[in-house]
Structures are given as C-alpha cells and as structure tokens.
C-alpha positions as CSV (number, residue, x, y, z in Angstrom):
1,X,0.0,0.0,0.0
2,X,2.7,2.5,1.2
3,X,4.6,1.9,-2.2
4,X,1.6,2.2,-4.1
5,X,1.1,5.8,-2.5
6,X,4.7,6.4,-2.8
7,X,5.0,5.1,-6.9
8,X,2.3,7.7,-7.5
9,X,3.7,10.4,-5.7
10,X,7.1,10.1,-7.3
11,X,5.1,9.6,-10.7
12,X,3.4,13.3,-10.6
13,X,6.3,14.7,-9.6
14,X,9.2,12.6,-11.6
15,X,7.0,11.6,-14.5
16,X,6.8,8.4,-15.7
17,X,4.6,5.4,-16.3
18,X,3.3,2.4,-14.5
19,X,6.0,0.9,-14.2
20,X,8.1,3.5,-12.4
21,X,10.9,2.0,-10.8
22,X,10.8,2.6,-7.4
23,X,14.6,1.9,-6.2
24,X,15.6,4.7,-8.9
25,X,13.5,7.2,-7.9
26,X,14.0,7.1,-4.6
27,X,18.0,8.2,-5.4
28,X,17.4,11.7,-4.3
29,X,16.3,10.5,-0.9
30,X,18.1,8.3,0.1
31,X,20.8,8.1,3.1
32,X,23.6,6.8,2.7
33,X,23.8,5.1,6.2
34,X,24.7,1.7,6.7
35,X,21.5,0.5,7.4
36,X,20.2,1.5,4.2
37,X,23.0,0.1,2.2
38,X,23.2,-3.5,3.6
39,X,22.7,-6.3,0.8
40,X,22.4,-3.3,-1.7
41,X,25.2,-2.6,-4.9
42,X,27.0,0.8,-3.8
43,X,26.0,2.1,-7.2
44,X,22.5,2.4,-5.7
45,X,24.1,5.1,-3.7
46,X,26.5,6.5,-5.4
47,X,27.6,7.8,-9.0
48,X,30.7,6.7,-9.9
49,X,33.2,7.6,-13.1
50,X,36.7,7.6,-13.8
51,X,39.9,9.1,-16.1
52,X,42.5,7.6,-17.5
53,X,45.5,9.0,-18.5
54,X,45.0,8.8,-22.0
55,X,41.4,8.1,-23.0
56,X,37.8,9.7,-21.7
57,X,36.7,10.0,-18.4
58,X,33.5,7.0,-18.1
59,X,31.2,5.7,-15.8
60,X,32.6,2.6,-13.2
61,X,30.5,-0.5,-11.1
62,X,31.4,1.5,-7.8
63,X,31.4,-2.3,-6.4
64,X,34.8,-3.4,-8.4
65,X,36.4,-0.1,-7.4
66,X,35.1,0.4,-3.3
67,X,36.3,-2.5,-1.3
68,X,36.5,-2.9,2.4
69,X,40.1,-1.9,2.0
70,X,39.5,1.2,0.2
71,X,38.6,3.1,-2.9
72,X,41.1,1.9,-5.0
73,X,42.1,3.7,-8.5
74,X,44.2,1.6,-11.2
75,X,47.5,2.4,-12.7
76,X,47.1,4.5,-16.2
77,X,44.3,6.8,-14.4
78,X,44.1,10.5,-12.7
79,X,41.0,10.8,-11.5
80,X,38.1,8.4,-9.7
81,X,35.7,10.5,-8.4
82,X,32.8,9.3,-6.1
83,X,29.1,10.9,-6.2
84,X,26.3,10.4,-3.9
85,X,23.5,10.2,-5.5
86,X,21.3,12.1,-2.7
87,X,21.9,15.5,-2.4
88,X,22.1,17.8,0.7
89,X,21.3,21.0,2.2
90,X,23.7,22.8,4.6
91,X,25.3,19.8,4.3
92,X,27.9,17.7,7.0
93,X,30.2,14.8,6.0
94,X,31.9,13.0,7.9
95,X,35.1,10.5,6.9
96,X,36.3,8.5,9.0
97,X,39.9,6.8,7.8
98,X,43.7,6.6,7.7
99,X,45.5,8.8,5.3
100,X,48.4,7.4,3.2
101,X,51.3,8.5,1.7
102,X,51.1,11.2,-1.4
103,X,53.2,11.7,-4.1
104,X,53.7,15.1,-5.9
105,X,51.3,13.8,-8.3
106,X,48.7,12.6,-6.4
107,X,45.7,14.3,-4.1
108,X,43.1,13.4,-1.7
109,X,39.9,15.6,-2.7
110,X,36.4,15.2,-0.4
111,X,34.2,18.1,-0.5
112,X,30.1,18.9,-1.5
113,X,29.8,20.7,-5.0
114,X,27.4,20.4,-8.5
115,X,30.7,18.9,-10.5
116,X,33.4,20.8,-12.6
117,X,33.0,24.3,-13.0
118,X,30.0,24.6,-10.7
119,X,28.6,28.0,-10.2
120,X,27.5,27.1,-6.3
121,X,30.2,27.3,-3.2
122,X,32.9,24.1,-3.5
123,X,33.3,23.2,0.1
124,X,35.4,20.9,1.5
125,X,39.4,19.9,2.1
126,X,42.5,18.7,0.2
127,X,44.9,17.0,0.7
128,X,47.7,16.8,-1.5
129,X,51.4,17.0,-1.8
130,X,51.5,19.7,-4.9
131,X,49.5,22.0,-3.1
132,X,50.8,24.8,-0.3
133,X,47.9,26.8,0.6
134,X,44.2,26.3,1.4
135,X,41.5,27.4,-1.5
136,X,39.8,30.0,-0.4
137,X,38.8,32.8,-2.7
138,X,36.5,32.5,-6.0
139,X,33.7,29.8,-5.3
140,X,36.2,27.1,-3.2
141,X,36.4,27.0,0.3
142,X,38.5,24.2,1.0
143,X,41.2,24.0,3.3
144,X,44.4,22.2,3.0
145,X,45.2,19.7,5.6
146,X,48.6,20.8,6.1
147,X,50.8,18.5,8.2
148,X,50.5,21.0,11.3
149,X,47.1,20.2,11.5
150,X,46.9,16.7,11.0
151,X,47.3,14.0,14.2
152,X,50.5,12.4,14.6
153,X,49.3,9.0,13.8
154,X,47.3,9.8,10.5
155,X,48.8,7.2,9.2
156,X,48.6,4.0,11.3
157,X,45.5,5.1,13.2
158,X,41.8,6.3,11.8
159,X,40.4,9.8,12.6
160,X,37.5,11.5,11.8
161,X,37.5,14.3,9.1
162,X,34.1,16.4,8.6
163,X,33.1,19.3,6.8
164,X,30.0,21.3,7.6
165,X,28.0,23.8,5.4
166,X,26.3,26.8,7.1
167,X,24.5,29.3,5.4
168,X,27.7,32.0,6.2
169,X,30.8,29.6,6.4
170,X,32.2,26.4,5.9
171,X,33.8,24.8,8.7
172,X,36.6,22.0,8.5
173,X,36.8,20.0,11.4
174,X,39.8,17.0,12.4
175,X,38.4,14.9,15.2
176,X,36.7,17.8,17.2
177,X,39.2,20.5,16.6
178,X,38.1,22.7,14.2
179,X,41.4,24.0,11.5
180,X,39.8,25.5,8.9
181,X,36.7,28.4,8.4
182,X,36.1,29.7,5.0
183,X,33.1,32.5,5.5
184,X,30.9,32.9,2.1
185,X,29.4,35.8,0.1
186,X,31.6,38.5,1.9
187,X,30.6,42.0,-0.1
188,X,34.8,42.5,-0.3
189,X,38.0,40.2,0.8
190,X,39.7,39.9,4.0
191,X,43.3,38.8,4.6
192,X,43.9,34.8,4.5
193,X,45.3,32.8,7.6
194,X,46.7,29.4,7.2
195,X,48.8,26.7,8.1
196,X,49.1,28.0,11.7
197,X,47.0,27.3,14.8
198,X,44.5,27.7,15.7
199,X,42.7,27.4,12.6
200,X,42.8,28.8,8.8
201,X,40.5,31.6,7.8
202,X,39.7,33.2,4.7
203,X,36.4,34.0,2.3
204,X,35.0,33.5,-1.1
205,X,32.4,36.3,-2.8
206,X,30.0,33.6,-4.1
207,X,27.1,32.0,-2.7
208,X,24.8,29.4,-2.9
209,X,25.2,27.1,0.4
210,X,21.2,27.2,0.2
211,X,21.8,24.8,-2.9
212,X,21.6,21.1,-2.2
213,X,24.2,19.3,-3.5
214,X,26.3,16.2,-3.5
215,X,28.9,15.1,-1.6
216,X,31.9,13.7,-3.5
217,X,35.1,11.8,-2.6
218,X,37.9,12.5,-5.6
219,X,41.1,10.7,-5.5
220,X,44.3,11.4,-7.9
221,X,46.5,8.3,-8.9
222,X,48.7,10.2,-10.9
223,X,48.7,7.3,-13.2
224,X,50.3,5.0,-10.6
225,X,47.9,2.4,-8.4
226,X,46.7,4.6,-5.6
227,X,44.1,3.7,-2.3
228,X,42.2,6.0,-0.2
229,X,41.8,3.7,2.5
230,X,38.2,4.1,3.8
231,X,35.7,1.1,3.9
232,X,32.4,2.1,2.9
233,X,30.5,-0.7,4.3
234,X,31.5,0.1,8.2
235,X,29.5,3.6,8.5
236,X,32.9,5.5,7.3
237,X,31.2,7.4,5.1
238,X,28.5,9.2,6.4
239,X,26.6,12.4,5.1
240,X,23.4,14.5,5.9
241,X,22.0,17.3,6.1
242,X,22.3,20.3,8.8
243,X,21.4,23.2,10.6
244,X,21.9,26.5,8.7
245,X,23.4,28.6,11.4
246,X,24.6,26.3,14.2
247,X,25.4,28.0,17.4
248,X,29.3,28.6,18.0
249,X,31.2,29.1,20.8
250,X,35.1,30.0,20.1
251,X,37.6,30.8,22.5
252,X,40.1,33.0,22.2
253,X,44.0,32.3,20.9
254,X,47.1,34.7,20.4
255,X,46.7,35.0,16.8
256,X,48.5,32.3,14.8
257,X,49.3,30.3,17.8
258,X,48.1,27.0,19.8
259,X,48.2,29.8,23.1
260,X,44.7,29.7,24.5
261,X,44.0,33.2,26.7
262,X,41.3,31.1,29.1
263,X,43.7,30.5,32.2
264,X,46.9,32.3,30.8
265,X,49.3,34.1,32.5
266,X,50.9,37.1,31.3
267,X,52.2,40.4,31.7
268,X,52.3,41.8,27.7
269,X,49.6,43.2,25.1
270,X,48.1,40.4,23.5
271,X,46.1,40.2,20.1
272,X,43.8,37.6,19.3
273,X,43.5,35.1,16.4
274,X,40.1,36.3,14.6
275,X,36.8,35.1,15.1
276,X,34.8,34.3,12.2
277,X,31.5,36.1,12.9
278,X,29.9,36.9,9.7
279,X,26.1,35.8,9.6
280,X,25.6,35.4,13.1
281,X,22.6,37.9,14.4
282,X,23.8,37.5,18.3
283,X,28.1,38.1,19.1
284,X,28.7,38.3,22.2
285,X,32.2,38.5,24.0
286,X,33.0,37.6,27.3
287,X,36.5,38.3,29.2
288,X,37.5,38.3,32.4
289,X,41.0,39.0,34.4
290,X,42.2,38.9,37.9
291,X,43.5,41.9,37.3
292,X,43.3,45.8,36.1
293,X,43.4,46.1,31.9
294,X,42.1,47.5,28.8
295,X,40.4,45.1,25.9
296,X,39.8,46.4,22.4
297,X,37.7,45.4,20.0
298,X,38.4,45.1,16.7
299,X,36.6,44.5,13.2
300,X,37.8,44.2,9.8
301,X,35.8,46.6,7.5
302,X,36.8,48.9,4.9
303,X,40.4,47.2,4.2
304,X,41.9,47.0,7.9
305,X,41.2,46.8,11.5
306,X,39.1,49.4,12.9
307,X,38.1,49.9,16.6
308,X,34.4,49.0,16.9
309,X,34.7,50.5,21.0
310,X,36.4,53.9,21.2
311,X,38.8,53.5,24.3
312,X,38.3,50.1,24.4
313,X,36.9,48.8,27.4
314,X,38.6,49.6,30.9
315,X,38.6,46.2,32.5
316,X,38.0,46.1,36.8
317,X,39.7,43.2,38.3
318,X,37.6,39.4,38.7
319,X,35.0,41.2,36.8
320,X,33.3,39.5,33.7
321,X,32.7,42.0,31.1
322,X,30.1,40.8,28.3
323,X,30.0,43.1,25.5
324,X,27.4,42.4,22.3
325,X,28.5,43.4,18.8
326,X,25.6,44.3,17.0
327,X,25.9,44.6,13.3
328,X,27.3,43.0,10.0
329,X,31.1,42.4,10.1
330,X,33.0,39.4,8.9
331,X,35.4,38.7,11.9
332,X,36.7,40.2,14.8
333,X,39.7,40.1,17.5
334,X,40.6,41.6,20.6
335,X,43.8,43.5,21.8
336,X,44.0,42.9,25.6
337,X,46.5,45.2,27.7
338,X,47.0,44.7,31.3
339,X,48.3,47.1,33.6
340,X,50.7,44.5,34.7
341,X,51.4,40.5,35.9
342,X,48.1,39.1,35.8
343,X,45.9,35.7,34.9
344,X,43.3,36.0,32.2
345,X,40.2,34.3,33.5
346,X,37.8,33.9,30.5
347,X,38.1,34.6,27.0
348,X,35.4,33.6,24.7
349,X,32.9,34.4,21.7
350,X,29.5,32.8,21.3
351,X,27.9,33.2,18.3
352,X,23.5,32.7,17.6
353,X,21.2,32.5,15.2
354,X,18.2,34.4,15.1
C-alpha cells in the first residue's frame, strides 16, 4: 500500500509510467547510512566515473572499485571520483579513515559541490602534496590539511574528518578540533590565515550554500595504483543534512598560535587570532581577568582593522565583562593590555542565530 502511494507520488512529480521504478526514484532521498545500504550494490548510492591517462573519463560499477580496503584507482588513471547520489542542504560529512602517503602527483579531494565548474560554493578539504595553501577565494572553500594540522598517527591510526556547510561559512573539522573556516558571500575580501594554529580563515564572494548538493570523494592516482583507505560498508562514510546557522562558541587564541587566553598568564599586550562572525545575528564577547586592563575590539571593515569601541573597554579586576557586537562584520579580535602581571580568566565568543 505504502509503495503504491509512494509510486504515484514520485510519478506526478518525476513523470513516468506504471512501471516507475521505485529503487531509482528514490536516489534523491536516500541516506547513505549503513542501514540503508546492507545487501544493496554501492551504485545504488553513489555515481561513480573515472579518467584515465589517456582516453575519456567514463562511468565505473562502484562495487569493483570500493572494497572494504579502500577506494582503489588503477594504474594508467588521474581521477576516480565518487558521487552520492542524494543530495544535501547545509550539508555535514563526515570521513572517518587513515590517510596514506602522497606523491607530488597525487591528491586526496572530499568536499560537497554540483561537478566541474559549478557556479555554487565548493566546500570541503584537500589533501595533497603539490599544493601549499588552502582554496579560499573565488567559489572554493577548501582547506588544505597541512601537516601541522593533522594527528600524529594519520597514518597507522583512523580519525574523523568532517566538513559542515552553514548558510555564512564552511567549517573543516579533524576529530573535534576545528582548522579550517572559510566565510561565504563577503561584499569584499579579508586577509587569509593558514597553516598555523588555531585554525585557517579566509572567504569566497559567491554563494549558494542554500543549494543542495552532492557530496563527493575524488582521489588522484597520478597514473600509478593509488588507495584511499576508507571502507564504505563500516558507516565511514557518512553524510546529511544540517542546521543552517549552528550556534558557535570559540575561545580565544594569540593570533596564529596554539596559546589559548582562558587561564593564561601574562604580563604583555596580546592580540587575538580572529573570530569568524559573519552571519551570526547574536556576538557576544566575554573576558574576564584577575587583574586591572584594557580590551579592544576590533573588526575588519573597509580594508583594515578598525576599533568598533572607542577607548576600548577599561577592565575592573575578577570582573566578567560581556559586550554584544551588534551589526554586520566578517570577523573580529581583541587586543587585551593589562596594567601588569596578571591571569586572564575567561576569553570567549559565542555566536546565535536568530
């Protein structure tokens, strides 16, 4: 009965006869969770087509390709690049594998976008010895997983890699520490941090994160026998879709350093790594030291820094101070100067939706 309902549903809106086939036309629906997928070809689930060195790029049975050891591409190819079928909005993967060695000739590629030379946002990260800097700028925001960001033990031991799509950023996560933000649609460009801690940052001028879109897996052989080592029938592989403007909360670092402010001790001026806040209706700051000090607040608008607080803010000793930018900006920092030795307490930016 339900399939009945569900063949003529599909058929007003797909088209098609009687004999509609209902395993097809659910492609744009479907998960691609493990449950789903048991005792089912991963070409149900996934688009699959490949290049070869010399020849044209065609279509490949995704189950001679995608083994529980890996996506595996044969010598004399370049590209084997992995579709899902379904498509998602403000979407998240996640990837969950080792990483092997690359060559200068090779890449790993996993991102969401429409294929080559898609108009929409291309979000996602690289990996990939050829390339030095993350993507962002144009319509990519994809971050390169530069070595200082990856775990020691990348290569003997599995760890999660996700990307989520928000309707102002992309975020690119390792485990649960975020590395990369690449903010979307900004009216001009702002300077480009990467491959320090705490995490890259930089913008692209298109939009389009309101599309839904595939998620894709590319891998590079170079033309040598190449494996991206993650299983697709253990849940590895996971992608769905999310919340527009997810609430943030980002502490604050000296800028292009691992030094976290929340329980440091110092005696010197400090400026902060930037906080990405563009999109976000609610910023709110919070800061908090055991001793006397003054805390700036900065913005990037216009081409530089500018001081969104006059003065800045004279800071009273073991007293929280919770200020509330209100307005459009892409990212802010803050310039803290105490009077002298002190500990700073709290050091944070929380970021809400409507």
């Amino acid at each position: 009965m339900f399939e009945d309902v569900l063949k003529r549903v599909l058929q007003a809106v797909f088209g098609g006869g009687s004999s509609i086939d209902l395993d097809a036309s659910l492609d744009a629906l479907q998960s691609i969770q493990l449950e789903h997928r048991i005792d089912r070809s991963l070409n149900d689930f996934f688009n699959g087509r490949i290049s070869p060195v010399v020849g044209v790029t065609h279509k490949i049975d995704l189950d001679t390709y995608w083994t529980s050891s890996g996506l595996r591409i044969p010598p004399g190819h370049r590209f084997l690049s992995v579709y899902t079928r379904a498509v998602y909005l403000y979407g998240h993967i996640g990837i969950w594998t080792k990483l092997g060695p690359l060559s200068i000739d090779n890449f790993d590629l996993i991102e969401f976008e429409t294929g080559g030379g898609s108009r929409g946002v291309k979000a996602g990260f690289l990996r990939g010895a050829a390339f030095e800097a993350p993507r962002w700028g144009g319509n990519s925001a994809t971050a390169l997983l530069a070595d200082i960001f990856l775990p020691a033990d990348y290569a003997t031991a599995e760890h999660l890699y996700s990307i989520k799509v928000n309707r102002p950023n992309v975020e690119i996560y390792i485990d649960e520490n975020l590395i990369g933000v690449g903010l979307i649609g900004l009216p001009e460009p702002i300077p480009v941090w990467q491959n320090n801690p705490p995490y890259n940052l930089g913008g692209c001028k298109v939009t389009g994160t309101n599309i839904a879109v595939p998620a894709l897996i590319e891998i590079d052989g170079g033309g040598a026998e190449y494996l991206f080592p993650c299983n697709p029938n253990s849940n590895n592989y996971i992608a769905a879709n999310g919340d527009p403007l997810p609430p943030r909360q980002y502490a604050l670092y000296t800028e292009n350093t691992a030094t976290k402010w929340n329980g440091l001790a110092t005696n010197v001026a400090r400026t902060s790594h930037p906080v990405p806040v563009w999109g976000y209706p609610r910023k709110t700051l919070v800061f908090q030291a055991n001793a006397a000090g003054n805390l700036a607040i900065q913005v990037y608008v216009g081409g530089g820094w500018r001081a969104w607080v006059p003065g800045g803010i004279t800071l009273v000793a073991n007293q929280l101070e919770v200020y509330n930018l209100n307005g459009e900006v892409p990212i802010m920092r803050a310039v803290y100067t105490p009077v002298g030795a002190d500990t700073i307490t709290l050091a944070e930016c929380y970021l809400g939706g409507e």
